[in-house]
C-alpha positions in Angstrom: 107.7 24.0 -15.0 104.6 25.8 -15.4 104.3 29.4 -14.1 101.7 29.6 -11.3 99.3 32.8 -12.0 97.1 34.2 -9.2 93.9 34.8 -10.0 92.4 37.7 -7.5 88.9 39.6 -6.9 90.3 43.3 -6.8 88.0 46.0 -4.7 86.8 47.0 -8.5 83.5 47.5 -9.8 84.9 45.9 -12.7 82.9 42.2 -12.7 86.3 40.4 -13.8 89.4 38.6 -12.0 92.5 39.9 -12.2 95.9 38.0 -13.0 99.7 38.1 -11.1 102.7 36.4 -10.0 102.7 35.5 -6.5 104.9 37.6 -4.6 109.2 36.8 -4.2 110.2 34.1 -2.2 106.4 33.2 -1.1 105.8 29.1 -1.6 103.0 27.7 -3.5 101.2 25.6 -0.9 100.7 29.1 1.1 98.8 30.4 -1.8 95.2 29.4 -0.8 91.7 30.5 -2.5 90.8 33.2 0.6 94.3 34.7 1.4 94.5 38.1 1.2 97.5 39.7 -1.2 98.7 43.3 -1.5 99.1 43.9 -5.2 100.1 46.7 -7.4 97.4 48.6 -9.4 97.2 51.1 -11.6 99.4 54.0 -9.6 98.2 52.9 -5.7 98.4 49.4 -3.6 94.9 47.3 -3.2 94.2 44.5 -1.4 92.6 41.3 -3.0 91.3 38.1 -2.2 92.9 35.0 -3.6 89.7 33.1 -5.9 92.3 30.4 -7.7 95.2 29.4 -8.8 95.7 29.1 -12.9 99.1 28.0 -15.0 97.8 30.2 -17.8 96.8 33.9 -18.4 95.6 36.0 -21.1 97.9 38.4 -20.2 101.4 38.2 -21.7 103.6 36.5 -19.1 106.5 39.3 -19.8 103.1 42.1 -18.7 101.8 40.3 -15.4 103.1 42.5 -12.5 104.1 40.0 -9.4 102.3 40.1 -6.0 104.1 42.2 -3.5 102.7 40.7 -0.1 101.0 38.0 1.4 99.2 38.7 3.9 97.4 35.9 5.5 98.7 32.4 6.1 94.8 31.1 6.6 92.3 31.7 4.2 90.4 34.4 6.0 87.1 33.1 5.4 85.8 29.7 6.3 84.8 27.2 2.9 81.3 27.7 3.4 81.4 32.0 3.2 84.1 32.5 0.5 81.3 30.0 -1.4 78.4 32.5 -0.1 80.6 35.7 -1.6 81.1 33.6 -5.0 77.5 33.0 -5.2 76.0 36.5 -4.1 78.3 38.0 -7.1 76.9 35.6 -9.5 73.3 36.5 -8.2 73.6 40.3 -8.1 75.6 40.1 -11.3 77.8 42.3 -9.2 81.7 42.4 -9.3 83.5 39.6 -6.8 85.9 42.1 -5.3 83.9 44.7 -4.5 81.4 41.4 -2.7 84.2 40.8 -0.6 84.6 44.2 0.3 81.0 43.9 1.9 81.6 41.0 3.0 84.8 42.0 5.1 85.4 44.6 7.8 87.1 47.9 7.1 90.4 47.1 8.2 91.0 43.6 6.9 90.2 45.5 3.4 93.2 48.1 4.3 95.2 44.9 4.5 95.2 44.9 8.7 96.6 41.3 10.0 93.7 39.6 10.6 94.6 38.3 14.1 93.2 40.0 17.6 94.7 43.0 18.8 98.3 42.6 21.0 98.6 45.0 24.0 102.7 46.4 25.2 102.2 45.7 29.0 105.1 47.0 31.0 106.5 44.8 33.8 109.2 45.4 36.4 112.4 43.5 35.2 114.1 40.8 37.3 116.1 42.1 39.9 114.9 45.9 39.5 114.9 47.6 42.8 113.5 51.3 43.3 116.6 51.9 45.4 118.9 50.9 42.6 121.9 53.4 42.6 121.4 54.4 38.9 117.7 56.1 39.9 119.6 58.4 43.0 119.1 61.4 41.0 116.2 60.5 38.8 112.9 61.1 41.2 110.3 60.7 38.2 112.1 57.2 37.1 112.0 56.2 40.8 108.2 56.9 40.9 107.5 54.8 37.7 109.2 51.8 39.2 107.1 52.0 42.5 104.0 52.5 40.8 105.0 49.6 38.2 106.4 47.3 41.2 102.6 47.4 42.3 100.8 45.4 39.6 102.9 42.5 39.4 100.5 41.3 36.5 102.1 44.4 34.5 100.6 48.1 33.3 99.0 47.9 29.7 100.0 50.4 27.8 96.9 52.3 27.2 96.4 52.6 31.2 99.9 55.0 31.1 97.9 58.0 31.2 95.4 57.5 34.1 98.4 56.5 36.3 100.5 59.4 35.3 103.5 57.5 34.0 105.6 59.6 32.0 106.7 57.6 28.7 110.5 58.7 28.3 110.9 57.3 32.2 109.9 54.6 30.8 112.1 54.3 28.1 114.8 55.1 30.2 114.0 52.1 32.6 113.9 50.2 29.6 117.1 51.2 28.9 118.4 50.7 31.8 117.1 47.1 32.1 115.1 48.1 35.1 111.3 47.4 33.3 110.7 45.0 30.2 108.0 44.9 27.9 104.9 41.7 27.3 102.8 41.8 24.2 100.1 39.8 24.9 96.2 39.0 23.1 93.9 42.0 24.4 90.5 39.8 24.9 92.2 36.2 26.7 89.7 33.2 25.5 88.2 32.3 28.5 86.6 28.9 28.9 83.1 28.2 29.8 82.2 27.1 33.2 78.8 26.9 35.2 75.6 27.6 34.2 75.0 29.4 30.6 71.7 31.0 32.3 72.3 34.3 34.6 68.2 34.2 34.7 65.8 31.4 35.0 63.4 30.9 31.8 60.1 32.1 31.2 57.2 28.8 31.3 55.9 28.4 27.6 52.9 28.5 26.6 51.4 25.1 24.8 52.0 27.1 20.9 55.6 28.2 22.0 56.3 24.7 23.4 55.2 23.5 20.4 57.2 26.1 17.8 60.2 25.3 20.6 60.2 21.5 20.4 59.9 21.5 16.3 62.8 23.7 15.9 65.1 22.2 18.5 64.3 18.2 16.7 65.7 20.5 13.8 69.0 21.4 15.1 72.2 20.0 13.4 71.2 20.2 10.2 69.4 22.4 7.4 65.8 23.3 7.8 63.9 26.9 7.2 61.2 27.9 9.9 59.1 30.2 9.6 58.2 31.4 13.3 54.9 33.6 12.9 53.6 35.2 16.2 51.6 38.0 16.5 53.1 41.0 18.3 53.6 40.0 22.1 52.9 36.4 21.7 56.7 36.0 23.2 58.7 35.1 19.6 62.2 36.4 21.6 61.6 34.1 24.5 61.4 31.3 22.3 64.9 32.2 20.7 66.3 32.6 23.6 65.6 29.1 25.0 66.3 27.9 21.4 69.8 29.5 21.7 70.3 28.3 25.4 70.0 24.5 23.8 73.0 25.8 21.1 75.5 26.9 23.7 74.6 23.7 25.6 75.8 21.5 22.7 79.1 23.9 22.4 77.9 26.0 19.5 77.6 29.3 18.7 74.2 31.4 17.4 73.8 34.4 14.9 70.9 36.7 15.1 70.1 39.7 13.0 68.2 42.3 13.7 66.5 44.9 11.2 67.4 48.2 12.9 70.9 49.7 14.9 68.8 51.2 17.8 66.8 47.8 18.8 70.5 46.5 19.4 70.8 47.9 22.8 67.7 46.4 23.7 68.4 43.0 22.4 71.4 43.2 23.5 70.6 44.6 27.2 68.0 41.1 27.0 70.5 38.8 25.7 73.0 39.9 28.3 70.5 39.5 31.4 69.9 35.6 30.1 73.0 34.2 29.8 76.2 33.9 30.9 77.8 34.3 27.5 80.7 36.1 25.3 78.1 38.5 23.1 79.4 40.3 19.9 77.6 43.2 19.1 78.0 44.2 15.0 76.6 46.9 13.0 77.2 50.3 11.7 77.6 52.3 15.0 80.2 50.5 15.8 83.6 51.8 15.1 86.2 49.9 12.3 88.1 48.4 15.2 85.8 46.9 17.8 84.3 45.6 14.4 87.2 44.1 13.7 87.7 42.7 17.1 84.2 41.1 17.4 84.4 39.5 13.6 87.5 37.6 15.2 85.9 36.5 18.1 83.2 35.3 16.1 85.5 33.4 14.0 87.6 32.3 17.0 84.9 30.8 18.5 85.6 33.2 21.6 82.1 35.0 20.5 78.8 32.5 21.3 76.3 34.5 20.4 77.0 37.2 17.6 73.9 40.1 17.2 73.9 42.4 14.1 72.1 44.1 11.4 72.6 43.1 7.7 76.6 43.0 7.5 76.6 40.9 10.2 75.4 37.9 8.1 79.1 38.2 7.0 80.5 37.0 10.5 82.1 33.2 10.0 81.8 31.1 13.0 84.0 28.7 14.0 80.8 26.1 15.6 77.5 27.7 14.0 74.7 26.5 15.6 71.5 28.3 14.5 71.0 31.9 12.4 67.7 33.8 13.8 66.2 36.4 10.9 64.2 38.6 13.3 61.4 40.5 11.9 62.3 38.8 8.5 59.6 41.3 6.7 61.9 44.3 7.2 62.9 45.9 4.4 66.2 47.2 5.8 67.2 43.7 5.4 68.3 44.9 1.7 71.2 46.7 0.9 70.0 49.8 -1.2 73.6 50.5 -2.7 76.6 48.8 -4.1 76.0 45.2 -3.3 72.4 44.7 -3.7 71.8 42.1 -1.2 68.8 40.8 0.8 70.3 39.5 3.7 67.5 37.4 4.3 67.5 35.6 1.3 71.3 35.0 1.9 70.7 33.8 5.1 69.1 30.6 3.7 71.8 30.1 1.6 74.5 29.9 4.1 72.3 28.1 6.4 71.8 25.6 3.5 75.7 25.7 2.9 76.9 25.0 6.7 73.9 22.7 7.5 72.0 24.7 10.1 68.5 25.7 11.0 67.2 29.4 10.5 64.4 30.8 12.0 62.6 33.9 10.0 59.9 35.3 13.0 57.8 37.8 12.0 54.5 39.2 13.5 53.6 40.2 9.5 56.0 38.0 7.3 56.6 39.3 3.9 54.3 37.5 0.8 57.4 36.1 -0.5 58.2 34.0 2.8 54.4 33.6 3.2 54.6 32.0 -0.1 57.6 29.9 0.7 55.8 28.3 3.6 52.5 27.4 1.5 54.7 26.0 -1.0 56.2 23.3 1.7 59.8 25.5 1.4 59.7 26.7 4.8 57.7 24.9 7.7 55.4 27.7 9.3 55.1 27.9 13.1 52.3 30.2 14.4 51.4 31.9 17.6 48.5 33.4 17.9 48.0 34.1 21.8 49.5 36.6 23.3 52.1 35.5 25.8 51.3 35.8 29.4 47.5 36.1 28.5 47.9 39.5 27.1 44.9 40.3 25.3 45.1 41.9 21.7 44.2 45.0 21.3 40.9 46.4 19.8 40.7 48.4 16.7 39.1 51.2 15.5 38.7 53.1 12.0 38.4 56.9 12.9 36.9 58.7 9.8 38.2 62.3 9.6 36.3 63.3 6.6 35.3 66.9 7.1 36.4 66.5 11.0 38.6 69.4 11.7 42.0 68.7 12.8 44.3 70.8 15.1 48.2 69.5 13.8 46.7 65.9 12.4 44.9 65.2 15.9 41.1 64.4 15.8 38.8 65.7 18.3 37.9 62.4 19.2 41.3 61.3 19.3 42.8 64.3 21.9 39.5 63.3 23.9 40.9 59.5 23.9 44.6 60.6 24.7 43.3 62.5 27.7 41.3 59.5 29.0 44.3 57.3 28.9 46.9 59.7 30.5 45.0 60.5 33.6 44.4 56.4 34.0 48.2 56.8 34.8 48.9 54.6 31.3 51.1 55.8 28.1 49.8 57.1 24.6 52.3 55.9 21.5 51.3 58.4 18.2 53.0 57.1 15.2 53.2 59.3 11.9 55.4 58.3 9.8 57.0 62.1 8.5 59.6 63.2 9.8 59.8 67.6 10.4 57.5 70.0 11.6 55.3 70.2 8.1 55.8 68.1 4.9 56.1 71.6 3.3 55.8 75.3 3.3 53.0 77.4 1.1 52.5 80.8 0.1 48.8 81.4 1.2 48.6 84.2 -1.8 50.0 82.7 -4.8 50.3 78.9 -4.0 54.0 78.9 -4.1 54.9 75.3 -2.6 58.7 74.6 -0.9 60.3 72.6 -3.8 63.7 71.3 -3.3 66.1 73.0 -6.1 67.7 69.6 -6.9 64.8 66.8 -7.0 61.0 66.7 -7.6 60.1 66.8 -4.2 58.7 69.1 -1.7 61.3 70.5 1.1 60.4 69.3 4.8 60.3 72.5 7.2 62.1 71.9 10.5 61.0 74.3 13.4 63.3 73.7 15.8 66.3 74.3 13.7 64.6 76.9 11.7 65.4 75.5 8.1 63.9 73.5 5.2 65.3 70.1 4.6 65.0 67.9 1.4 64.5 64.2 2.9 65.7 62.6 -0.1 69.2 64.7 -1.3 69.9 66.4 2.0 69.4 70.0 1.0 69.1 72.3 3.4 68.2 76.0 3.2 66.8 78.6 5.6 63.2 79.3 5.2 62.4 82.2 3.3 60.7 85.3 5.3 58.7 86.3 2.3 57.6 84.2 -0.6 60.3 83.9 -3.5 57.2 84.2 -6.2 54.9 87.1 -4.8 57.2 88.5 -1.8 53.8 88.2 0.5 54.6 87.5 3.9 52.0 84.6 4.2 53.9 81.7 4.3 52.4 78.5 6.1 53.2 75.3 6.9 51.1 72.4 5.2 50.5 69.3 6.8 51.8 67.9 9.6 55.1 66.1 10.6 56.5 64.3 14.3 57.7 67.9 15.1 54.4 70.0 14.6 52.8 66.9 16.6 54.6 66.9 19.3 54.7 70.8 19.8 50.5 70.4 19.4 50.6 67.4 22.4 52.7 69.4 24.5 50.3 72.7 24.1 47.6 70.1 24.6 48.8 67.6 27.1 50.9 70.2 29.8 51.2 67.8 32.3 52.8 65.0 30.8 56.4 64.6 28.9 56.3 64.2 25.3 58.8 62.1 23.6 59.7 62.1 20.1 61.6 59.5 18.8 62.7 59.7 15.2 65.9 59.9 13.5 66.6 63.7 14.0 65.6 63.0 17.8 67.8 59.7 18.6 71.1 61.1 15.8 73.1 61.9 19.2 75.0 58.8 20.8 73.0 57.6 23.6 69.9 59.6 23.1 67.4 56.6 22.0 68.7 54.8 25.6 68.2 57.8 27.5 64.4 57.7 26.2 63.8 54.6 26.4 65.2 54.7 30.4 62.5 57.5 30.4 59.4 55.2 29.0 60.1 52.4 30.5 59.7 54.5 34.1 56.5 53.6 33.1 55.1 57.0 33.8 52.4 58.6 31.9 53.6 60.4 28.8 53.1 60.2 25.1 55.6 58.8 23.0 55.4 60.8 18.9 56.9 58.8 16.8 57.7 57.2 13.2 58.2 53.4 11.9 61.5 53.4 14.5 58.7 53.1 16.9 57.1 50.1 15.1 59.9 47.4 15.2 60.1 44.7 18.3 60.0 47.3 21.0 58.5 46.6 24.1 56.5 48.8 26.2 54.3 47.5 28.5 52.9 50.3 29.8 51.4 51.7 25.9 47.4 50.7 26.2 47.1 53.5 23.1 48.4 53.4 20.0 47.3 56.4 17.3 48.1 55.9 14.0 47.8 59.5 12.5 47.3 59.4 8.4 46.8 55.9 7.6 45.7 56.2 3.9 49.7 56.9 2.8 49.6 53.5 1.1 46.3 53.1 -0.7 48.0 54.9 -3.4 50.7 54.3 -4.1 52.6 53.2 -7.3 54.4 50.8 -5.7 52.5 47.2 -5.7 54.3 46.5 -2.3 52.9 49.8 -0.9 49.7 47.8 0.5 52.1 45.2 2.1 54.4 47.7 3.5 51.5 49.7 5.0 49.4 46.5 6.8 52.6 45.9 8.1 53.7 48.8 9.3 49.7 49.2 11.1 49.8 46.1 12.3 53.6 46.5 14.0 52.5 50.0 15.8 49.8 48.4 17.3 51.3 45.6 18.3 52.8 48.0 20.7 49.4 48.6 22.4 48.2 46.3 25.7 51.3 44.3 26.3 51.0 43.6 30.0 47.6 43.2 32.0 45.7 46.4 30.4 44.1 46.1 27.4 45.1 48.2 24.3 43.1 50.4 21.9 44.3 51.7 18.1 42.8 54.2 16.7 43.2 54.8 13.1 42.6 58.3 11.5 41.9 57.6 8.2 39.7 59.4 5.1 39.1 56.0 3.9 37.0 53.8 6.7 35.5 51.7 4.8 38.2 50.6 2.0 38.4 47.5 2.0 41.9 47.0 2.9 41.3 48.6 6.3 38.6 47.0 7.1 40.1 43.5 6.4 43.0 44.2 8.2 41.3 45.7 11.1 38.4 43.1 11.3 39.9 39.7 9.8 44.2 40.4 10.8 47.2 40.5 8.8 46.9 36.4 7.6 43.4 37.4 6.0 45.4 40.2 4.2 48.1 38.5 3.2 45.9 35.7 1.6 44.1 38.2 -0.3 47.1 40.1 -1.2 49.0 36.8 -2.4 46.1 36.1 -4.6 45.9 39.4 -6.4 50.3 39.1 -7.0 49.5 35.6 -8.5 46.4 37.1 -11.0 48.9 39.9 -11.7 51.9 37.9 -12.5 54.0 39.7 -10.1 56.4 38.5 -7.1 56.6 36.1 -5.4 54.5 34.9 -9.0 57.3 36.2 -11.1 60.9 37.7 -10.6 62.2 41.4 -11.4 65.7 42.9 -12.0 65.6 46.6 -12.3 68.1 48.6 -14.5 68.8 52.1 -13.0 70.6 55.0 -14.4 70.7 58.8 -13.6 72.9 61.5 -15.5 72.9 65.3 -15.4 71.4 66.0 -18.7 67.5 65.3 -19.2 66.8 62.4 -21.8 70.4 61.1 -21.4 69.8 58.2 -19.1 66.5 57.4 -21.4 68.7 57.5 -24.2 71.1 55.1 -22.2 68.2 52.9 -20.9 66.6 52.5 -24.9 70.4 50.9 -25.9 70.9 48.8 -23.4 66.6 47.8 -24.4 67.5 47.1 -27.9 70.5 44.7 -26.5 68.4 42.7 -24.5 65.4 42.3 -27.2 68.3 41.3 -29.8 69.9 38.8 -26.4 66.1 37.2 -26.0 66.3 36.4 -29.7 69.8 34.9 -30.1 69.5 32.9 -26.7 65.8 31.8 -27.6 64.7 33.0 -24.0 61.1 32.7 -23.3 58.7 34.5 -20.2 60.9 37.8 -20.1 59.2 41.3 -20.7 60.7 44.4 -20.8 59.1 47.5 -19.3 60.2 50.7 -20.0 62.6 52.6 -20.0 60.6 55.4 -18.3 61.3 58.3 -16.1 61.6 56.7 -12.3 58.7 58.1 -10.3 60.6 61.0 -8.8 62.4 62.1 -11.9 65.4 64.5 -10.9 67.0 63.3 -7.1 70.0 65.7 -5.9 70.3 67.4 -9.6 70.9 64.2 -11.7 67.3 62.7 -14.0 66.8 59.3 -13.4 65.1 56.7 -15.3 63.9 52.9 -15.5 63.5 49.7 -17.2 61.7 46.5 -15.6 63.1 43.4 -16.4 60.2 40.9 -15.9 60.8 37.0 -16.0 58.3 34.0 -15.1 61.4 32.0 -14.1 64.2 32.6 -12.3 67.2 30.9 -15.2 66.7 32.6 -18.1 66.1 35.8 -16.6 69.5 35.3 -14.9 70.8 34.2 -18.4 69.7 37.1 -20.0 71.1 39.3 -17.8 74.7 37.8 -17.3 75.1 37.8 -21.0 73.5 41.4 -21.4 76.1 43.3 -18.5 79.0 42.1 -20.4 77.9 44.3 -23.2 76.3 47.3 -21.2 79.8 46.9 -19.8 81.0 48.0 -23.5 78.4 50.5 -24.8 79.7 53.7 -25.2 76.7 55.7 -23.9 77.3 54.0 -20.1 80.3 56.6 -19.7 78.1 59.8 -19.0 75.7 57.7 -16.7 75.8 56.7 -13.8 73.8 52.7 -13.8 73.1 49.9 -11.8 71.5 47.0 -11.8 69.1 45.5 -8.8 68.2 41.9 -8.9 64.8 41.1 -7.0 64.4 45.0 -6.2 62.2 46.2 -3.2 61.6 49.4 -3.6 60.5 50.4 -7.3 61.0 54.4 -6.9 
């Protein structure tokens, strides 16, 4: 009889499978693709994901080391996931174990059962009396009876504590038969009854009716929508009555949000709407409410399940509908490890479990732009505000030769003041973090650079250091200059702290709020100022892109967008893209409710050409332009990119890396006849040294998406082997976002 071999992805950047014996005693039909084993490697215990079953290895029989535990009697994820996780290591050319690590919470990667959590209630025993003889002389056993005797449902364990119940009575009672012990599920299923709405839905208007009625004919089986509204024209209201149709037919709905801190907020509306079992799943939330939620998503005792990028993860047991909110974001792609855009895996596992998705967007990204125009994706549009809003008005402040007191205009303070004693709120977005992007020596020109990268250090008034924003340096500032030992040091530029310390000189009488990620790092802090805003009380809100993304606040009539010309020169060809978004999001912030808003942006460029199409024409115009420009330049949506990354601590090294693994792939395009694929590069990456280690670059450019993916599939497998890879550190990003 042959010998069954399991084939398993190990948590290994290794890009291979890995070959045992199943464990002692364990029968063959409980060895499903998907089960989780506990397996010996190296000198420590891992745990790794079944893939498939083989009666032949290319490992000596007498070598193979046997399982030592199984440890689920399911496969743990459903068909259509464990196919997702297969595919998104094939794409990413990334190894399958170290997928399913990202695909899985924490703790069923420790090997924790995957089953929801039991709770030890105590009980009173039959027949236990508080008078019983044995307790005469035992007062503090007596009292724990009583106090037990008086929640006949039983005390869970974790409750011990606030009703002073000493353990070893406890035990004792235990032992004396006197109190018994109930394990029971933590979270009981409940059924649904009634109504799923707690709050009557908002009327549509005739364009949401219309985006509403076309996606609910698509539900119960594959279709992509593209929902695009402009900001305010009510895109969450049509979700929500979408999702209100998807509990109705018994199903359940996944929506994924760009950013942890608009959870609350989404959340806070979700839970006003319906009467529903909501999961809430992303990074602030700790390994074992994660783990909780993912089962009651996969239980079927979650309906709706809310989450950033991980969450796409989460297997349902009905999936109804997958929502992609603000589908432009680029959070949506993982930066490290598993390079995944969680977007574009979206559509896959819609595809794979027959549903509809819905990308909305106020400025979708080219590449879903493109998608749409090519008949991919049908594209809804909204262009009214909802509730008759109006949008707001633009306009291009030129600071040439103005002078500016901390980045604010004259003309702008004079605005600011205008709107604040009409009783109405002032949002000012800049998108720099710090007091000052840097500190100078006003004598000798000495600039604050950061002793591990090519970049200046950010000063930080109010905790009186200078901070590197991309290593995490952090040093004190110097009281005389390093170079020249004047005493003239100045801070250049301006950041969210030197603006709001200016408003709050300026503006006495109002609060200033800054809301950034040094502002909103303490737990609760980005709730407590939102409670504040939406008071609705004048005050100005300071601000970078966290501001930008689907917040509402209706009260905001004036946006001011600080130092707009950030991304007219940039490197980056998605720097334009990034930056009309990014405009076109903060003002959508401006005029939500029955005033009208104003925008005012500070720029030293009026009249480019860029700003004045997107201020005059709108972001479609824009995008039409821009697409037009990626397709005479060859580059995406037009073409596709992998990017090969490496970084050592040596200068030239990672070059030297970078021109091997070159040579590989020109000699790969010649053996595999492959046609349409440049290579560009290697060069240094545009900032060269990042937290002490020199980084380079090389483009892998392809008109189609196959052979580029041949290429590279053939070309890891001997990067994997060349001896130079040992002293770098590489990785490889398929469809890359960011270029730096």
């Amino acid at each position: 009889m042959p010998t069954t071999i399991l084939r398993l992805a190990l948590p290994s950047p290794l890009r291979r499978l890995f070959d045992y014996l199943p464990p002692a005693g364990c029968a063959t039909a409980a060895l499903q693709p998907g089960v989780r084993l506990r397996v010996p490697f190296g000198r420590r215990e891992v745990v790794g994901v079944l893939v498939e079953l083989a009666d032949h290895s290319e490992v000596p029989e007498a070598k193979l080391k046997p399982a030592l535990e199984l440890l689920d009697r399911q496969p743990l994820l459903p068909a259509a996931l464990f196919r997702l996780c297969l595919w998104a290591a094939q794409y990413y050319q990334h190894s399958l174990g170290d997928t399913f690590s990202w695909a899985l919470p924490v703790l069923l990667r420790q090997g924790e059962p995957a089953e929801a959590r039991q709770e030890r209630f105590w009980l009173l025993a039959e027949g236990a009396r508080a008078d019983d003889p044995r307790l005469a002389r035992a007062p503090r056993q007596r009292e724990a009876l009583k106090t037990i005797a008086q929640h006949p449902h039983g005390v869970p364990h974790s409750l011990l504590g606030k009703l002073q119940l000493n353990r070893d009575s406890l035990e004792l009672l235990l032992e004396k038969r006197l109190l018994r012990i109930d394990s029971r599920r933590l979270s009981q299923p409940r059924g649904h009854s009634g109504s799923w709405l707690l709050q009557s839905e908002l009327a549509l208007n005739s364009e949401q009716r219309a985006a509403f009625e076309a996606i609910r004919a698509g539900l119960g089986g594959f279709q992509a929508f593209l929902l695009a509204g402009v900001t305010g024209s009510g895109k969450t209201e049509v979700y929500l009555q979408l999702i209100h149709q998807v509990l109705a037919a018994g199903k359940q709905a996944l929506v994924l949000i760009p950013e942890i801190n608009l959870g609350p907020q989404t959340l806070a509306r979700f839970e006003q709407r319906f009467n529903a079992r909501i999961a809430l799943l992303h990074s602030s939330v700790n390994d074992r409410e994660r783990l909780d939620a993912w089962l009651a998503a996969r239980d079927g005792e979650a309906d709706i399940v809310i989450g950033t990028r991980s969450a796409l993860f989460t297997p349902l047991k009905n999936p109804g509908l997958i929502i992609i909110d603000e589908e432009h974001d680029a959070s949506y792609k993982q930066q490290e490890g598993l390079r995944y855009h969680a977007r574009d895996l979206a559509l896959l596992r819609a595809r794979e479990e027959n549903l509809p998705i819905v990308l909305g967007s106020a400025t979708p990204s080219l590449e879903s732009l493109h998608n749409a125009h090519a008949g991919r994706y049908a594209l809804l549009k909204l262009t009214r505000r909802a509730g008759g809003a109006q949008p707001p008005r633009f306009l291009r402040l030129d600071v040439k030769s103005r002078p500016l007191d901390s980045g604010i205009s004259g003309p702008l303070q004079q605005a600011i003041a205008q709107t604040l004693a009409a009783g109405q709120q002032v949002l000012v977005f800049l998108n720099r973090r710090g007091f000052a992007p840097t500190l100078l020596c006003h004598d000798c020109g000495w600039l604050s650079q950061c002793p591990r990268c090519d970049a200046r250090m950010t000063l930080h008034q109010r905790h009186h250091e200078l901070r590197c924003h991309h290593c995490g340096h952090v040093e004190r500032p110097p009281s005389n200059c390093p170079q020249c030992a004047k005493v003239d040091l100045r801070p250049v530029g301006a950041g969210t702290e030197r603006a709001e310390e200016r408003l709050g000189i300026l503006f006495p009488d109002y609060p200033v709020l800054r809301i950034d990620r040094d502002s909103t790092a303490r737990k609760g802090a980005m709730e407590q100022l939102f409670g504040t805003i939406n008071r609705g009380e004048p005050c100005l809100l300071v601000g970078t892109q966290m501001l930008a993304k689907g917040h509402h606040f209706p009260r905001v009539t004036l946006v001011a967008v600080l130092d707009a010309d950030g991304g007219l020169f940039s490197a980056d060809f998605r720097a334009s893209e990034r930056m009309a978004q990014l405009i076109v999001q903060v003002a959508g912030r401006a005029g939500r409710a029955e005033e009208p808003g104003r925008v005012i942006i500070q720029t030293h460029l009026a009249d480019h050409p860029l700003l004045v199409q997107l201020t005059e024409q709108g972001y479609f115009a824009f995008a039409e332009q821009a697409l037009s420009e990626r397709r005479a330049a060859g580059l995406p949506p037009f073409s596709h990119l992998a990017l090969l990354r490496a970084e050592a601590h040596r200068p030239g090294q990672a070059e030297e890396f970078l021109d091997q693994a070159c040579g590989l792939a020109e000699r790969l395009l010649d053996e595999l006849q492959l046609g349409g694929i440049e290579l560009l590069g290697p060069v240094p990456a545009p900032m060269e040294r990042r937290a002490g280690r020199y980084r380079a670059q090389l483009l892998l450019q392809g008109n189609s998406r196959a052979p580029l993916h041949r290429l590279m599939s053939a070309w890891l497998v001997q990067l994997e082997q060349l001896p130079g890879g040992r002293a770098v550190r590489w990785s490889l990003d398929v469809d890359p976002i960011d270029l730096f």
